[in-house]
C-alpha positions in Angstrom: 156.8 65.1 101.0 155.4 64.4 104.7 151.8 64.2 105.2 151.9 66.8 107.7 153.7 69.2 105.5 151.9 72.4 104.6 152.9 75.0 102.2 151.4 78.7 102.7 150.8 79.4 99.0 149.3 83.7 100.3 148.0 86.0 102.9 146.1 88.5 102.2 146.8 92.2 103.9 145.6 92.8 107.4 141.9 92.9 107.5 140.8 96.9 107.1 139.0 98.9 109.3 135.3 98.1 108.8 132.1 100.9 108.2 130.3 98.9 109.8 130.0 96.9 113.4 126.8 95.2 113.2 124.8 93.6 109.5 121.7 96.0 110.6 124.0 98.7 110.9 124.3 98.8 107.2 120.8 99.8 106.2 120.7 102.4 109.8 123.4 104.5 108.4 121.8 107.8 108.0 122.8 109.6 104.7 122.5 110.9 101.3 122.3 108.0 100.5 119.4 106.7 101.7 117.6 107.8 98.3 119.6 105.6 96.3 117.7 102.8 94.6 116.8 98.6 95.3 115.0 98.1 91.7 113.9 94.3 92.1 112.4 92.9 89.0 110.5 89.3 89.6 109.0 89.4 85.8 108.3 91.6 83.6 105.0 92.9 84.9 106.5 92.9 88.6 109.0 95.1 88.9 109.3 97.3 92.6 111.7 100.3 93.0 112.3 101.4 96.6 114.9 103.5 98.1 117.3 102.3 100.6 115.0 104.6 103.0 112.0 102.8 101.9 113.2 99.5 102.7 114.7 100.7 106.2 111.0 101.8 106.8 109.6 98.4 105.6 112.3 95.9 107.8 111.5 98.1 110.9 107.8 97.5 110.5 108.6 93.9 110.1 111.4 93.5 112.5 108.9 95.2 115.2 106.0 92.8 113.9 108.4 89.9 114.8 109.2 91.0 118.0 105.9 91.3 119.0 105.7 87.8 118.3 108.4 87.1 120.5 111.2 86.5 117.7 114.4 87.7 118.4 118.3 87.1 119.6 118.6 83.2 119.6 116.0 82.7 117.5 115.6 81.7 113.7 113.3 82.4 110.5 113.2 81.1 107.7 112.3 83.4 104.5 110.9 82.0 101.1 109.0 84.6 99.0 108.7 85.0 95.3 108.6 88.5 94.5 111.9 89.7 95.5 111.4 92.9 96.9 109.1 91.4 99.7 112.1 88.9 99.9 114.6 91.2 101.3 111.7 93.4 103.2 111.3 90.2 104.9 114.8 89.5 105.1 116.2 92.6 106.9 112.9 92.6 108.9 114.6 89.0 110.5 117.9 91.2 110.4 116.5 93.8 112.6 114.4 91.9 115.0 117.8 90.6 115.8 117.0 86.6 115.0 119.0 85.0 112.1 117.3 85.0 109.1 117.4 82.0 106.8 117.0 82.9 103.2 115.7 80.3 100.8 114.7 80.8 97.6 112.0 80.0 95.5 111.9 78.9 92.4 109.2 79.0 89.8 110.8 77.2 86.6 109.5 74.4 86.4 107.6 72.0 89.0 110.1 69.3 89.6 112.8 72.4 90.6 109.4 73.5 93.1 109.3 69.8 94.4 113.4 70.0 94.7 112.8 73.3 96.5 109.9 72.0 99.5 112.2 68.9 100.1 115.6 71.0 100.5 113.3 73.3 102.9 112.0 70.6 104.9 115.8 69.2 105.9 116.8 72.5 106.5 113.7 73.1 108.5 114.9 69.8 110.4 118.3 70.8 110.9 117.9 74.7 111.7 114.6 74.8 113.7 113.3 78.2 113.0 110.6 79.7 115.3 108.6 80.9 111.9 108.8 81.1 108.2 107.9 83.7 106.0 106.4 83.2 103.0 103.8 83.4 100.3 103.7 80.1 98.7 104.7 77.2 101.0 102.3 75.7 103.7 103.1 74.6 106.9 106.0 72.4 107.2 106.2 70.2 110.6 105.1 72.0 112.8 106.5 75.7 111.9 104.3 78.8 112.3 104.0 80.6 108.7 104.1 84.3 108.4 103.0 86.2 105.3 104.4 89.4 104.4 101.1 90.9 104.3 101.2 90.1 108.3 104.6 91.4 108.4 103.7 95.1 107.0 100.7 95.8 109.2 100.8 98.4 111.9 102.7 97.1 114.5 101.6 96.7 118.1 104.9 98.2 119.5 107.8 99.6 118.4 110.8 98.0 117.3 114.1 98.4 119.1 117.8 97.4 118.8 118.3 94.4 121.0 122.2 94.4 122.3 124.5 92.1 119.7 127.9 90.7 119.7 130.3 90.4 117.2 129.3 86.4 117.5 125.9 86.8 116.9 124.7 85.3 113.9 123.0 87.5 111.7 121.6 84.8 109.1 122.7 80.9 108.4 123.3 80.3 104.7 123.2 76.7 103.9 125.2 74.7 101.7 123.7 73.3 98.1 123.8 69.8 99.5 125.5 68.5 96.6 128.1 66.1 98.1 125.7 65.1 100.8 122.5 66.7 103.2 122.7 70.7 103.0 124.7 72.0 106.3 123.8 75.4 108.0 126.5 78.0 107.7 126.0 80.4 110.6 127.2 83.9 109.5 128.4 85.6 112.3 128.3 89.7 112.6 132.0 89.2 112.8 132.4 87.3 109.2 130.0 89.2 107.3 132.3 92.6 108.9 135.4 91.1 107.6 134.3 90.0 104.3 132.6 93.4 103.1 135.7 95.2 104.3 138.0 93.0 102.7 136.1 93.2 99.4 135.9 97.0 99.9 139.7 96.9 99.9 139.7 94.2 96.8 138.4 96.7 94.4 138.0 100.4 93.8 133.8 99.9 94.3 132.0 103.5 94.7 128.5 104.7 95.7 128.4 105.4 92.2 128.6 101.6 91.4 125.0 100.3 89.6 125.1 96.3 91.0 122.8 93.5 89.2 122.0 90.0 91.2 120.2 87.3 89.4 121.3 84.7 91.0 119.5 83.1 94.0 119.5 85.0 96.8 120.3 81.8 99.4 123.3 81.5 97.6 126.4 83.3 99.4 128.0 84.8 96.9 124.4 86.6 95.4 123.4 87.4 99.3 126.7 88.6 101.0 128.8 90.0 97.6 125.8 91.1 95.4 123.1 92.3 97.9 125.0 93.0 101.0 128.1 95.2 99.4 126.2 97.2 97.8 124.6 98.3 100.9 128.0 98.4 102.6 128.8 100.1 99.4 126.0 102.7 99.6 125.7 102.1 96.0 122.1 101.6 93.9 121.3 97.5 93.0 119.0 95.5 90.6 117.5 92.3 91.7 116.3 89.7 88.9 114.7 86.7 89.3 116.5 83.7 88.4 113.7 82.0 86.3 114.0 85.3 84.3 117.3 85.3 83.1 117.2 81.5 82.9 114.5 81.9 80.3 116.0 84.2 78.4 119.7 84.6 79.2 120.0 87.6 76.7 118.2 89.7 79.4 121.3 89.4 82.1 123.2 92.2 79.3 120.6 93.8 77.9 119.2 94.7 81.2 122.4 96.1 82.1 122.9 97.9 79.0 119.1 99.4 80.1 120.0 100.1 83.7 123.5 101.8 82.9 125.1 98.6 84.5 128.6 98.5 86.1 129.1 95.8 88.5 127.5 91.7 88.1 128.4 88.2 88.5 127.3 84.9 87.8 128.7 81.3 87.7 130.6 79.8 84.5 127.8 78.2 83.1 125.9 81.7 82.7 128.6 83.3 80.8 128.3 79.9 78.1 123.9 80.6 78.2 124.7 84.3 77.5 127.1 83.8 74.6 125.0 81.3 72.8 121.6 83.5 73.3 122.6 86.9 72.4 119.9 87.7 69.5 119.0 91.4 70.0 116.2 94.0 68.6 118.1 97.2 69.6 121.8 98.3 70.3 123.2 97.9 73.3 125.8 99.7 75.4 128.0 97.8 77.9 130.9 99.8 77.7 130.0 101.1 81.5 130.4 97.7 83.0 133.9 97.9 85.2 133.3 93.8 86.4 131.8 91.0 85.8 132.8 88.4 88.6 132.4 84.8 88.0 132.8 82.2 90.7 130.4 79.5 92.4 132.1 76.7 90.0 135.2 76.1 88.4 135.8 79.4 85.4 137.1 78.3 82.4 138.9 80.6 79.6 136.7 79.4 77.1 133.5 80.4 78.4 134.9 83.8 79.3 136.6 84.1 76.1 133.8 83.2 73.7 131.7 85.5 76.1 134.1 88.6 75.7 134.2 88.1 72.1 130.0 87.8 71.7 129.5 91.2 73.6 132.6 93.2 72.5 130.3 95.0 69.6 128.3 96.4 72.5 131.2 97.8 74.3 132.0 95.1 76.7 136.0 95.2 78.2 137.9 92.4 77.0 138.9 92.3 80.9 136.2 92.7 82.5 135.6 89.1 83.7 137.5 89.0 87.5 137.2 85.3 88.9 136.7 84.2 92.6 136.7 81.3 94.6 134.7 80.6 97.7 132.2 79.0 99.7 129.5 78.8 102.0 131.6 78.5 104.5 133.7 81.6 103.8 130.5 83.9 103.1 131.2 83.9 99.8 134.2 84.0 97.8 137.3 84.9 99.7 139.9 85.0 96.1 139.8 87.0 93.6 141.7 87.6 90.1 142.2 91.1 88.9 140.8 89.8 85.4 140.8 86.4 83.3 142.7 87.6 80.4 145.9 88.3 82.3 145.8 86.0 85.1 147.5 82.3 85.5 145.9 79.5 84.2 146.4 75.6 84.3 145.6 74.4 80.7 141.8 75.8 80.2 141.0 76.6 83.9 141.6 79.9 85.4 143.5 81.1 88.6 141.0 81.9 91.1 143.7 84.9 92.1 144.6 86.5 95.3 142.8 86.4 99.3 141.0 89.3 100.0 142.6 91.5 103.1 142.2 89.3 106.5 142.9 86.0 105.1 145.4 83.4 104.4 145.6 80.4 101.9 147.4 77.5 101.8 148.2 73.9 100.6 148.1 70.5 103.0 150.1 67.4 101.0 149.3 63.8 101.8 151.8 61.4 101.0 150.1 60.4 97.3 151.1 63.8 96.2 147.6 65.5 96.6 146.9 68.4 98.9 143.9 69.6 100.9 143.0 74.0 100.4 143.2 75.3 103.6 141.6 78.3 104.4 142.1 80.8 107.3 140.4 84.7 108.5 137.9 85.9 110.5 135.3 85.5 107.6 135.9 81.6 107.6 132.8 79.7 109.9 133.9 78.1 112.9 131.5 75.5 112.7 128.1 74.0 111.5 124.7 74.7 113.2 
């Protein structure tokens, strides 16, 4: 086999129309439903319920804040706050003021994780140059202006307005864990983020009446673009738990679902091992709503969904409920999904990562050794590094 040669192993469908044209167009929709719900639980004695109309009212205030600051198209902000509902009030304040907003999350388990987290912002600080940060915990870091969200809900000196986009406007940059090297800066343009929540759309049967839970960082793609952003695209109620939470107790990540009526979540492989071995309860459960549970963000094994299935099957949970992706920073998330583990190929213990989504194409590179290099084509695939 020639080093050249490349073998298309799919394509997905053409990409489908989109509801959308812009990322800030997805909390303007006007609607019903508005009055559906963000419930964002940091711990257990902070927990925030808003409705999508209360958080359209909170960016605006922001996003006008910002401008009057002089923040806008061009620019860059990085946002770093603890309680999670002032996270994505900050967030989609960046959104709106038409900068790219640079989520980054904090974490409180544990003070060598906190001293991880100040160096990772300092290179991306280095490497992204945000005009300000947002936050409530971090001082200043070379140089940048901080910005509390205290200063970014006060009553703004002007109003806010819609400055004119394209569809190659970024509308945040996502950066990678860093994990084979320095963390690189992922620019998400209006046009990815359009193509991936259409071809997820397409990928399964979501509804409005879909319930979504996040407890996974919110700087990581897959928990910002396909459990935060769908939804919203989705028009459907979500739940937002902190990481440390769940980490602390992964029981929580299905009882809390059971609570909150549950039907779409996701997490990496390693959660569904934590939540199998940890599932000591004090009252029944019911799980039988949950339609999916996507894993992806690592390599999914059929042990860990198997042993995982079998732990929560008293409670109701699907035996094929657990759908597996594959993705990555650089696609805004994952791009392939399975249409559940139980059913799907496998190669010895590891599970197929399944099908493209609608607008994209997959396919194998060989070297002369016999190995092959993924390649990865669609308009939600980066063009390049910031």
């Amino acid at each position: 086999m020639s080093e050249s040669q490349t073998v298309v192993l799919r394509r997905g469908g053409p990409t489908p129309p989109s509801a959308i044209r812009f990322a800030r167009d997805l909390l303007l929709r006007e609607g019903a439903w508005q009055e559906r719900t963000l419930l964002c639980l940091s711990e257990p004695q902070d927990t925030v319920e808003m409705t999508y109309h209360a958080l359209r009212e909170r960016a605006q205030t922001a996003a006008a804040n910002l401008q009057a600051m002089g923040i806008g198209c061009g620019d860059s902000v990085c946002v770093s706050v603890r309680n999670r509902a002032s996270f994505l009030t900050a967030f989609w304040g960046v959104v709106l003021s038409g900068a790219a907003a640079i989520p980054i999350e904090h974490t409180a388990f544990g003070r060598q994780k906190e001293e991880a987290a100040r160096s990772r912002i300092a290179s991306i600080q280095r490497i992204a140059q945000p005009k300000a940060m947002i936050t409530d915990w971090l001082e200043p870091v070379g140089g940048v202006p901080i910005l509390t969200p205290k200063q970014l809900a006060a009553q703004p000196a002007q109003a806010w307005h819609a400055q004119p986009l394209d569809d190659e406007h970024v509308m945040m940059i996502l950066f990678t864990s860093g994990s084979t090297g320095q963390p690189k800066g992922v620019p998400i343009t209006e046009r990815m983020l359009r193509a991936n929540l259409a071809g997820h759309a397409a990928a399964f049967p979501f509804t409005p009446d879909d319930i979504f839970l996040n407890w996974m960082p919110l700087d990581h793609s897959a928990a910002m673009v396909q459990a935060h952003l769908l939804p919203v695209y989705m028009q459907s109620s979500q739940i937002q738990i902190s990481t440390s939470r769940i980490l602390s107790e992964p029981a929580q990540w299905m009882q809390l679902a059971s609570q909150y009526q549950v039907t779409i979540s996701w997490a990496p492989n390693f959660a569904y091992e934590l939540a199998s071995a940890n599932i000591e309860t004090s009252y029944p459960l019911d799980l039988s709503r949950i339609r999916c549970l996507f894993s992806a963000g690592e390599t999914v094994t059929r042990t860990a969904c198997e042993h995982f299935v079998q732990q929560w099957a008293p409670f109701g949970l699907q035996d094929d409920v657990i759908h597996v992706g594959w993705g990555m920073t650089e696609t805004a998330g994952y791009m392939l999904t399975s249409q559940g583990w139980k059913h799907n190929a496998s190669v010895g213990s590891i599970c197929s990562t399944g099908e493209p989504i609608a607008g994209v194409g997959v396919g194998v590179q060989y070297r002369e050794d016999g190995y092959g290099e993924l390649l990865v084509r669609g308009d939600t695939v980066a063009q390049t590094y910031v």
